[in-house]
C-alpha positions as CSV (number, residue, x, y, z in Angstrom):
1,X,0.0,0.0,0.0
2,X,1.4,3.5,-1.5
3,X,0.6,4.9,2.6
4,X,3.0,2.5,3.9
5,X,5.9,3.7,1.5
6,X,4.7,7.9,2.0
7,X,2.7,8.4,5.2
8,X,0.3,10.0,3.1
9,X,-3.3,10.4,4.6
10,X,-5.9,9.1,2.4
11,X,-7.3,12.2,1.3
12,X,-4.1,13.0,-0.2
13,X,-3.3,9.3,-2.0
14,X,-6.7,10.0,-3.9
15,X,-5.7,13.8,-4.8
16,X,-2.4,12.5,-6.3
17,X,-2.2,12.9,-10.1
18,X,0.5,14.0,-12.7
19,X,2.0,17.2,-11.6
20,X,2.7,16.3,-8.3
21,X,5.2,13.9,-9.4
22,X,8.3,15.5,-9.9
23,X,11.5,13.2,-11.4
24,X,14.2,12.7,-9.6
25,X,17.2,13.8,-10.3
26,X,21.2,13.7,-9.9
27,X,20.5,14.8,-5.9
28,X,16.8,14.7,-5.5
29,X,15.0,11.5,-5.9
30,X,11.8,11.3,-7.5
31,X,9.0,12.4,-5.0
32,X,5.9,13.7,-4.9
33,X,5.0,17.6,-3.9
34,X,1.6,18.3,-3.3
35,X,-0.6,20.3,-1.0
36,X,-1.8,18.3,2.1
37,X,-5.5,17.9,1.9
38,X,-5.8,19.1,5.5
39,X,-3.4,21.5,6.2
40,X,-3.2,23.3,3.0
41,X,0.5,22.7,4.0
42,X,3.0,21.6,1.0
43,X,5.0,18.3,1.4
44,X,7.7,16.9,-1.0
45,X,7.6,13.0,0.3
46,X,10.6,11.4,-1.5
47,X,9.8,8.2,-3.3
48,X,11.4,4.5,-3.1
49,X,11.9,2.7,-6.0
50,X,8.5,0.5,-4.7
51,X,6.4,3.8,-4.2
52,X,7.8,5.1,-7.3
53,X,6.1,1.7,-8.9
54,X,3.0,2.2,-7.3
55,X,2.4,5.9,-7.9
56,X,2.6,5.1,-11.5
57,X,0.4,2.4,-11.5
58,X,-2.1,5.1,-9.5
59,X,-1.2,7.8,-12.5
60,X,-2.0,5.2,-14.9
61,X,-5.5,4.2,-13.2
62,X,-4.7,1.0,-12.5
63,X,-5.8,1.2,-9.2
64,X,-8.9,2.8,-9.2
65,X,-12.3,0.8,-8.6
66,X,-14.3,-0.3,-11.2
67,X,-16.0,3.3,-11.7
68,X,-12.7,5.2,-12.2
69,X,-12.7,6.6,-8.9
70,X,-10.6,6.3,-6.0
71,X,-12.0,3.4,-3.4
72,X,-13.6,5.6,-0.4
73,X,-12.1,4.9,2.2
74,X,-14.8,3.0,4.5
75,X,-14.8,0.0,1.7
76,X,-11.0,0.1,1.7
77,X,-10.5,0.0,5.6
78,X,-13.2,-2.9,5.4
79,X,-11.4,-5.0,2.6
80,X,-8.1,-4.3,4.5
81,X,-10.0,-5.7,7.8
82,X,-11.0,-9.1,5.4
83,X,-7.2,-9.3,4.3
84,X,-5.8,-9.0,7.7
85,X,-8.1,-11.9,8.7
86,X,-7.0,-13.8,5.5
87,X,-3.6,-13.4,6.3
88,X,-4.1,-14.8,9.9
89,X,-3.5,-11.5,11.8
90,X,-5.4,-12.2,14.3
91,X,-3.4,-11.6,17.5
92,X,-5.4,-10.1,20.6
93,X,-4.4,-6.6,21.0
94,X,-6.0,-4.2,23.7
95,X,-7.6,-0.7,23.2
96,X,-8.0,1.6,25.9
97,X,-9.8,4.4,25.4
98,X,-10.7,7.3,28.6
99,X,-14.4,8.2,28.9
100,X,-14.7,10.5,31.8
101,X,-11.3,10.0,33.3
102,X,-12.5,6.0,33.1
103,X,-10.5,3.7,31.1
104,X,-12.8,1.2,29.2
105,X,-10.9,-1.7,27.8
106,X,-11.8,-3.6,25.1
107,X,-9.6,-6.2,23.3
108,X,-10.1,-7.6,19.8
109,X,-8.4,-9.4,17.2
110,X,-5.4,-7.2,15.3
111,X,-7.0,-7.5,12.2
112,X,-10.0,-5.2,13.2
113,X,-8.0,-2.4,14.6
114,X,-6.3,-2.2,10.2
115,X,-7.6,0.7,8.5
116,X,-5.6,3.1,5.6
117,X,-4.6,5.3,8.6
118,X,-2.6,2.2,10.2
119,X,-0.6,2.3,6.9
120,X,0.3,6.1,7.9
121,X,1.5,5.2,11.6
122,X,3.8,2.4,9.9
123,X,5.5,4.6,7.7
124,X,6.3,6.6,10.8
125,X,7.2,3.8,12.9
126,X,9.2,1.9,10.9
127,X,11.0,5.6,9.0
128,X,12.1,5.9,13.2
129,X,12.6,2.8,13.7
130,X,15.8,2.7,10.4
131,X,16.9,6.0,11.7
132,X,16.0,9.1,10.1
133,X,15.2,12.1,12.1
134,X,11.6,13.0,13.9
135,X,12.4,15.8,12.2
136,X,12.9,14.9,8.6
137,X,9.5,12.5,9.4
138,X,7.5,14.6,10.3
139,X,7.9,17.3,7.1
140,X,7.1,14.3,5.2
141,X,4.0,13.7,7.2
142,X,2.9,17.4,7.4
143,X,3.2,17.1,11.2
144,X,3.2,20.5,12.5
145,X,3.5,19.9,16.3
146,X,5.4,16.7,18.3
147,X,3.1,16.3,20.3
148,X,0.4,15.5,17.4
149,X,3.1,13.3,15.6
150,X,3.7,11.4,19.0
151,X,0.8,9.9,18.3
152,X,1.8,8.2,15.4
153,X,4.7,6.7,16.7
154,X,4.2,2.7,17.7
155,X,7.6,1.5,19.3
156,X,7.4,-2.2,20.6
157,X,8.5,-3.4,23.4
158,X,11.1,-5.4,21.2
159,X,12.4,-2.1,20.0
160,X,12.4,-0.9,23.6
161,X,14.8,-3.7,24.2
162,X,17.4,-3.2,20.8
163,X,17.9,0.7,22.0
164,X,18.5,-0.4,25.2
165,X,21.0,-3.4,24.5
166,X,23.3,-0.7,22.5
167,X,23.2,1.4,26.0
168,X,23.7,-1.4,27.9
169,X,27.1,-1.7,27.9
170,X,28.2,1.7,29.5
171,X,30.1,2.3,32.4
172,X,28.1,3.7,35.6
């Protein structure tokens, strides 16, 4: 999914068309610049050789739905609920959610918590995760404040554990 590769929210995967794309070049790779749905803010999101692949395929209307048109979004965060249960992921994960300063827990199967947004927070996760910047993630994003982008950001306890094993050998 193009989201995964650009943290784009889906408002602005189905705004993308010709001019955005810009080629890359002897220092720039090819990316996208475009005008963020939601904060009117611009973002230039650098492409991968994958995302360049799939933004093509969108320019070429490959994947659109049968009418032309973009998938809306309800349909495409159900289909991506029915492929997560296809593909088995189905561990139990835990929502809290505060209602009145009283946490209400619920726990269901990973698969129903998938939607196009989930592809956003992995881009962010796993962009942290190989090292680039907060900063350089969240101009991709259009993140204007940390504490809204902190949000996003989904470190596992594994993770937890790799930064601390590279600490771990320091003199006290």
């Amino acid at each position: 999914m193009l989201a995964c590769y650009t943290g784009l929210r889906y408002s602005d995967l189905t705004s993308i068309n010709p001019r955005h794309l810009r080629p890359a070049t002897a220092k720039v790779p090819a990316h996208l610049r475009l005008t963020s749905q939601k904060t009117r803010d611009v973002v230039n999101v650098p492409l991968s050789a994958a995302a360049l692949g799939l933004v093509n395929r969108v320019l070429a209307g490959e994947l659109s739905s049968i009418k032309g048109q973009p998938i809306s979004n309800p349909v495409l965060n159900r289909f991506l609920k029915e492929l997560g249960q296809l593909a088995g992921i189905d561990s139990p994960v835990e929502v809290v959610r505060y209602r009145g300063g009283i946490a209400d827990v619920t726990t269901a199967p990973k698969y129903e918590r998938l939607s196009v947004h989930t592809a956003r927070r992995t881009f962010v996760t796993l962009s942290l995760s190989r090292g680039m910047s907060e900063r350089f993630v969240m101009m991709i994003t259009g993140h204007r404040t940390a504490q809204s982008f902190q949000r996003y950001v989904n470190l596992s306890a594994g993770r937890v554990m790799e930064e601390f094993a590279k600490f771990n050998t320091m003199p006290l």
